[in-house]
N, C-alpha and C positions, 0 to 999 in steps of 0.2 A: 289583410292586404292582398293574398294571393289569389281570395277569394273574386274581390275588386277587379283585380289587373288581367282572370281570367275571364269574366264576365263583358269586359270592356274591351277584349283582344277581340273574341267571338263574334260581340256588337260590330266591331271595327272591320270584321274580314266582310261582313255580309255588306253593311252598307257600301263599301270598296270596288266590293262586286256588282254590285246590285248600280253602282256609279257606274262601273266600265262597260257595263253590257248593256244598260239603257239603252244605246241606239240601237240595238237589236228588238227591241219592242216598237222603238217606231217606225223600226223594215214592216213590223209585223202591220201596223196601221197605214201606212204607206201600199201596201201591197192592197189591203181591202176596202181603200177610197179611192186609192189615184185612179189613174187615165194611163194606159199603155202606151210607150212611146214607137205610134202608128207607123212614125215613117220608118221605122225598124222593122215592124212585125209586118205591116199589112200592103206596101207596095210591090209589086215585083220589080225585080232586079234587070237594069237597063241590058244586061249582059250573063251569059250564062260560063259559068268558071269554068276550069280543068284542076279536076279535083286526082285523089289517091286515095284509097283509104289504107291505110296501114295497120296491120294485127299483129300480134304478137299472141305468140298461140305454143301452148305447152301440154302435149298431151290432150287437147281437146276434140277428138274423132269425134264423140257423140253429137256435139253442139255444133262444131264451125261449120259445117252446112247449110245451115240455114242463117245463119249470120249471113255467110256468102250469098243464099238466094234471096234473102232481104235488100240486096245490095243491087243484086241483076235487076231487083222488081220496080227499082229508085223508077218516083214521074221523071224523070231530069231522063237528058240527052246520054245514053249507052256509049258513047265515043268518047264522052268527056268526063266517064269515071274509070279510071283501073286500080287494082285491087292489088295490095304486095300482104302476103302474108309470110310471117320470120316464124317458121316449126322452129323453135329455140329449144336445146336438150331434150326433144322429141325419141319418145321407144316407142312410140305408137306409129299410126298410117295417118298422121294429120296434116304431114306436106302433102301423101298422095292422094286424100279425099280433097285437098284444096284447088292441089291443081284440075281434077277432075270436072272442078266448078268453075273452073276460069283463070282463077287467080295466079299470079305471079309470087312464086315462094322461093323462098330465103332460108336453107337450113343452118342453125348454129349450132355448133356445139361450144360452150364453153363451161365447165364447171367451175371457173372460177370468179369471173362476171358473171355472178351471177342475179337477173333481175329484168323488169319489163326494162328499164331504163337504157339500159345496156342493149336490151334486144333493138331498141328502138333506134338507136344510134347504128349499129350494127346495119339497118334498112335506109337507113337517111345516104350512110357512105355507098352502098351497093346501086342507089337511086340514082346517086351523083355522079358514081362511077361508071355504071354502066347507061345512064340517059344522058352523061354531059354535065348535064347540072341539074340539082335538084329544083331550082325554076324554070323544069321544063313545066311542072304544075304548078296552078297559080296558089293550091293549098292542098293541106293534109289533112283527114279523120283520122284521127287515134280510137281506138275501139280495142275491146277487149274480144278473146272469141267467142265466149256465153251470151252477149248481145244479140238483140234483134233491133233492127229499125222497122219504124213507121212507112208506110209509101212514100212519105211526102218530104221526107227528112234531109233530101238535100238541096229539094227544091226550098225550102223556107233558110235551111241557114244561109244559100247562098245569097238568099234578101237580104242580112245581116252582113253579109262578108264583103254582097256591092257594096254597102253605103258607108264601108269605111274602114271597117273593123278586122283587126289583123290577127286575134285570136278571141275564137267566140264558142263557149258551152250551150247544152242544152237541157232539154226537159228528162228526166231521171227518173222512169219507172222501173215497175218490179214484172219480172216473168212468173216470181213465187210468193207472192204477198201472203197468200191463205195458206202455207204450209205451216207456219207456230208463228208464236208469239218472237222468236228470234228474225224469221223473214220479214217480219211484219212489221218488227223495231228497225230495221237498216232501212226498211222502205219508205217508212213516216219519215226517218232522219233524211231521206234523199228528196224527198217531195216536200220535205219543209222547209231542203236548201236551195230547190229550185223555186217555190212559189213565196219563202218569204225570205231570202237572203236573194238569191240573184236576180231576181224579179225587181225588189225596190232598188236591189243598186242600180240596174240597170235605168230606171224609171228617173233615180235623182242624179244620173250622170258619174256617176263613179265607176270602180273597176269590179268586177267579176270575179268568181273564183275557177277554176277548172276542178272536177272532180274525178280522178283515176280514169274515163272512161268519158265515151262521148263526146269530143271536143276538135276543133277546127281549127290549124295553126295556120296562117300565109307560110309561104317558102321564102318569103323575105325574111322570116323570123328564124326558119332552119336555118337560113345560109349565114347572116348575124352572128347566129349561137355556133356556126360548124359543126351541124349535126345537133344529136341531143343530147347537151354534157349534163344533164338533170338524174344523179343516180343515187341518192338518197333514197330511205325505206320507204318515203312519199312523196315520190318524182313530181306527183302531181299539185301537190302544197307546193312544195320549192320551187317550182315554175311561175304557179300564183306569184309567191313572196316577189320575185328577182321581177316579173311583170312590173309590180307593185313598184317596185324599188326604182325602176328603169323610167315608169311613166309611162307603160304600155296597156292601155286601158281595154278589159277584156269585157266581151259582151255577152247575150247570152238572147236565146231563141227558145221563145214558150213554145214555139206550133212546132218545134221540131224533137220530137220521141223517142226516146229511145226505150228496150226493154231491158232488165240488167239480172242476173241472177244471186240473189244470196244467197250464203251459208245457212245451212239447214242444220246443221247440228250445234252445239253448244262448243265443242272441241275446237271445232276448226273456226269459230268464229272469235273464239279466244286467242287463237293463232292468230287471225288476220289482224284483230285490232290490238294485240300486240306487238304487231310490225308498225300500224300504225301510231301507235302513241311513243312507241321508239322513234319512227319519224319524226312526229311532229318535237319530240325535245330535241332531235340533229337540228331539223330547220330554224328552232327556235336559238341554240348554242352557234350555230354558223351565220342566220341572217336577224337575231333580232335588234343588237344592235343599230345596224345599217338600217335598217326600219326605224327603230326610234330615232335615229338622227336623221335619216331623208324625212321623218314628218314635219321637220322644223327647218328644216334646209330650205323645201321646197314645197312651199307651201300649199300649191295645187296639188300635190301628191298627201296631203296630209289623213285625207280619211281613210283614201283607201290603203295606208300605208297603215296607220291606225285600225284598221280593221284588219289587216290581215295579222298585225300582231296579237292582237286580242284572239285571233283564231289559233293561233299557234302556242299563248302560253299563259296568259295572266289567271285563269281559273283554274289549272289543272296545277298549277304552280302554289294557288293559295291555298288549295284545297291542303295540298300536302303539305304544305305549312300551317295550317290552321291544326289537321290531325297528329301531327308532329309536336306541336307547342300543346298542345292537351294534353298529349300522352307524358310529355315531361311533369306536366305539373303533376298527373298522377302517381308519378314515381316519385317527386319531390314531397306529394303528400304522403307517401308511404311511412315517412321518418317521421312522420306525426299523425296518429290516430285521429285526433278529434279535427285537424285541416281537413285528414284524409275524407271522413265521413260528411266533411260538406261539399267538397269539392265532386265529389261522386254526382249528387244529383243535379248541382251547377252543369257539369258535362255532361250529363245524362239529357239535362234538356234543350241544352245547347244542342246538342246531334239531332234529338227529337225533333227539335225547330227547325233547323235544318233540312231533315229529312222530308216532312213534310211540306216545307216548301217548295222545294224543293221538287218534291212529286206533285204538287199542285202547278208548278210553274210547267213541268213537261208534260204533265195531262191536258191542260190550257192549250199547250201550243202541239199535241196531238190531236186533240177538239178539232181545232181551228182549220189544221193541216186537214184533217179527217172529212172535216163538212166542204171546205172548199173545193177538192179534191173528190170527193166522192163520187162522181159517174168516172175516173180516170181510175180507181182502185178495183182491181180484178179481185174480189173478192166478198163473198157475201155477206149480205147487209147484219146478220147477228155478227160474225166473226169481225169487222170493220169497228162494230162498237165496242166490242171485246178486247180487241188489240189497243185502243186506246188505253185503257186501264193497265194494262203489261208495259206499255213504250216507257215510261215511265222508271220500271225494272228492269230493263233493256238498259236504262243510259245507267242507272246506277249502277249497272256489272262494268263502267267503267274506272271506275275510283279502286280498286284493288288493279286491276291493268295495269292502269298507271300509276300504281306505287308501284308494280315489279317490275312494269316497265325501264324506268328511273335506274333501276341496280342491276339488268339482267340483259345481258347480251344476246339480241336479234337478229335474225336473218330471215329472208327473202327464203317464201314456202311456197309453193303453188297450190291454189286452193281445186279440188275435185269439182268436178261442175257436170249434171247429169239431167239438170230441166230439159227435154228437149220439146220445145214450145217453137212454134213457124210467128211472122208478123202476122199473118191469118188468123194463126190461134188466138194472139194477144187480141186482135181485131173486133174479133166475135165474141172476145169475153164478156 
């Protein structure tokens, strides 16, 4: 009987999953037939905005330079960008190289708020304060200080921002793609959520996601919220969710680029997504909920509301229920030697299965990401094909994450950031 009820658990989680995640397969089809939706991407904008871009910058002298002079290099009108960068618990010179470059800085000290979130709000009140109000601009770039932008990046999202759209991401590259198989696994993950998640939503009219960096908010949206009360371990999910939840449909802009730098060592990239899978279970215990009831509430809010719940819990949830009810049964078969002895290779090929699916389903969709993408991947053509084979064990170092994730109390790290790469470099890669 145990033998049975294990067997058919196993069966039962995959096909569950394999239900809930389907519409993610047909982003993936969706994305390599459709038709881009033109009047988004390709007219220009009746009107040229007054934008800010706002940083939030801890420690980073080496990098925020040229973030900064990516920003002066913008095609768009010089009068209608200014630049606030928040040195948050700064012991380095990165308020003084900031201001050096232009920008309007914002020193905090707070060790006890501590977090981009917090910085962020911290810049919103100081904007309000000292300009009047924060719609003295029409919008805000959120940007990290390890970025670099494209030339054209604010020219293109502001096509996006005219026509409508009140909170709008972008395209998500790497400054360090070719460093390991670690830079290389965040990068495929960032260019597969730009070309095959926010590309098709965008395309079948639904809502967008914002990812930690890159992203365009209205000052109608600041002023609404009173700043930025989004201070969870993944400010940038929770903003998504409460979008979602709200009915604020977010857009997103292929022609607009950004450069992003990831973690290079294995340490510190355990850190980071550590913080982030501690997030993603806050956002999921504070808003899934409200998500699963606004899908049925309101009906036009149902996919993206449904999508962003699936983004936040139902496979990382079953996983650990699935390795949870295994591991009982092999303790229940302990008290019986001959259960024990079947049940071993029952779960043995149950993981197997898994496993390998599992690695064939994120090889597919590194493939896929890999060839579409291919002239935008700064990285050479052996090494591109290579990293596909590893992305695969990249996503798998997340199922131990997020088991300790679950029991083990996070906080907010700053991650070192030492690429120092110009848009010119990224340019001529």
């Amino acid at each position: 009987m145990g033998l049975i009820l294990i067997k058919y658990f196993n069966l039962g989680i995959f096909v569950v999953l394999t239900l809930l995640y389907f519409y993610q397969l047909l982003y993936v089809v969706v994305a390599l037939v459709g038709e881009r939706q033109k009047e988004h991407f390709d007219k220009d904008a009746k009107k040229q905005h007054r934008f800010a871009f706002i940083i939030a910058a801890r420690n980073e002298s080496s990098v925020i330079a040229n973030l900064l002079q990516s920003i002066k290099q913008q095609n768009y009108s010089s009068e209608l960008i200014d630049i606030f960068v928040i040195a948050d618990n700064c012991t380095d010179n990165t308020a003084e190289i900031a201001r050096e470059c232009g920008a309007i800085v914002y020193e905090r000290f707070n060790n006890i708020l501590v977090g981009k979130g917090y910085a962020l709000d911290y810049a919103f009140e100081h904007i309000g304060r000292d300009c009047g109000d924060v719609e003295v601009y029409d919008g805000y770039f959120i940007f990290d200080a390890d970025n670099v932008v494209d030339k054209n990046y604010v020219y293109e999202m502001n096509k996006v921002f005219d026509s409508g759209f009140r909170v709008i991401t972008s395209y998500r590259n790497s400054k360090n793609y070719d460093t390991n198989w670690i830079t290389a696994g965040y990068s495929l993950w960032f260019l597969r959520e730009a070309k095959f998640l926010n590309n098709p939503r965008m395309m079948l009219n639904t809502s967008c996601a914002v990812s930690g960096t890159g992203f365009l908010i209205s000052s109608q949206i600041v002023k609404k919220n009173n700043g930025w009360k989004f201070q969870l371990l993944t400010e940038d999910i929770q903003f998504s969710v409460v979008n979602a939840i709200e009915g604020e449909r977010i857009g997103y802009c292929e022609k607009a680029i950004l450069y992003d730098e990831q973690p290079c060592t294995f340490a510190q990239s355990w850190s980071q997504r550590m913080r982030w899978a501690k997030g993603f279970y806050q956002v999921m215990f504070k808003y899934g909920k409200t998500l699963f009831t606004t899908m049925f509430k309101r009906k036009e809010r149902f996919v993206s509301c449904y999508d962003m719940l699936m983004t936040i819990a139902p496979a990382t949830i079953l996983t650990l229920v699935c390795i949870g009810v295994n591991c009982l049964f092999l303790l229940y078969g302990l008290n019986n030697p001959k259960l024990f002895r079947y049940l071993v290779p029952v779960i043995m090929n149950a993981i197997f299965f898994s496993a390998v699916n599992g690695y064939g389903l994120m090889f597919v969709l590194g493939l896929i990401t890999t060839i579409t993408e291919w002239k935008r991947i700064q990285c050479s053509p052996i090494k591109k094909i290579l990293y596909i084979f590893s992305f695969p064990i990249f996503i798998f170092t997340y199922v131990p994450i997020s088991i300790i994730a679950l029991f083990k109390k996070v906080e907010w790290k700053p991650i070192a950031h030492s690429v120092v790469k110009t848009a010119e470099d990224m340019q001529r890669s």
